[in-house]
C-alpha positions in Angstrom: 80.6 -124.5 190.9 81.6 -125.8 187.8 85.4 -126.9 188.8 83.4 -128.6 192.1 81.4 -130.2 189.8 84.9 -131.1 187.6 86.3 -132.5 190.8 83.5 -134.4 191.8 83.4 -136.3 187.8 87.6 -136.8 188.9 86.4 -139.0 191.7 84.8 -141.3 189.4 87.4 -141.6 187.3 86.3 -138.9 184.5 89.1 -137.0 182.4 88.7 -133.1 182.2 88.2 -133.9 178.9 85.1 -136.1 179.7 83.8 -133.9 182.6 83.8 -130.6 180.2 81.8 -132.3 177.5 79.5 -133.9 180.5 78.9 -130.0 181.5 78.4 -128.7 177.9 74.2 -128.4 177.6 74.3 -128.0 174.0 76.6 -131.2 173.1 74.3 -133.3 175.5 71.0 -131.8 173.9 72.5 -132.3 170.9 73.5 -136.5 171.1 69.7 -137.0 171.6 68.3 -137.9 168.3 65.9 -140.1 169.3 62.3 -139.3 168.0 61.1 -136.9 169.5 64.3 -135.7 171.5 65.7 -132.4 171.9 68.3 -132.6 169.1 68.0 -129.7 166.6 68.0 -132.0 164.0 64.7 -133.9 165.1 62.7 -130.8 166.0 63.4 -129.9 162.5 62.2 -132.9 160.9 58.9 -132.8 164.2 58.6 -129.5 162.7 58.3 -130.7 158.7 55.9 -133.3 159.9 53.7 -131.3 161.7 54.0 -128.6 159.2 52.3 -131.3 156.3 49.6 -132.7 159.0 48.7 -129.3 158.5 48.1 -128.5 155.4 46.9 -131.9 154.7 43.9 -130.9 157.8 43.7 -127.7 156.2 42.7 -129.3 152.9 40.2 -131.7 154.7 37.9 -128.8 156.1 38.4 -127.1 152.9 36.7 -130.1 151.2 34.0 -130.4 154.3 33.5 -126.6 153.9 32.8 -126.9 150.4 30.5 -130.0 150.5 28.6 -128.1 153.8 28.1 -125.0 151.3 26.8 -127.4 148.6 24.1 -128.7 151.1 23.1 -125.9 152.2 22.7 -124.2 148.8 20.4 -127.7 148.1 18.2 -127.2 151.1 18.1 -123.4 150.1 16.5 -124.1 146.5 14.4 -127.0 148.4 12.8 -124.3 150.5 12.4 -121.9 147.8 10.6 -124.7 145.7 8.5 -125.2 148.4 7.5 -121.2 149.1 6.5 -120.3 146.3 
């Protein structure tokens, strides 16, 4: 399949050269940088990024955790004020 597929890129004029590095997944994968592409490079940097969103969210619901247990320790001592 793959030399049919070589033969077919010779028709249009493509070296073996150019037809072999056509067929290669991993170079193609590879020259796609863009944001958000498939290029190892970028799903290591999608991977840093997401990786800080994270801890930075994580930090956020630590702080909203915190500030639900201080209200609720509040309405706690409000209610014991109140029964007895």
């Amino acid at each position: 399949m793959r030399e049919a597929l070589r033969a077919k890129m010779a028709e249009f004029g493509l070296s073996d050269t150019a037809a072999e590095e056509a067929l290669d997944v991993r170079k193609n994968v590879e020259r796609r940088k863009t944001r958000g592409g498939p290029a190892r490079e970028e799903i290591l940097r999608a991977l840093k990024s997401r990786e800080k969103d994270l801890l930075k969210d994580e930090r956020e619901v630590e702080r909203m955790e915190a500030k639900i247990r201080e209200s609720l320790e509040g309405l706690e001592r409000e209610v014991e004020k109140w029964m007895h």
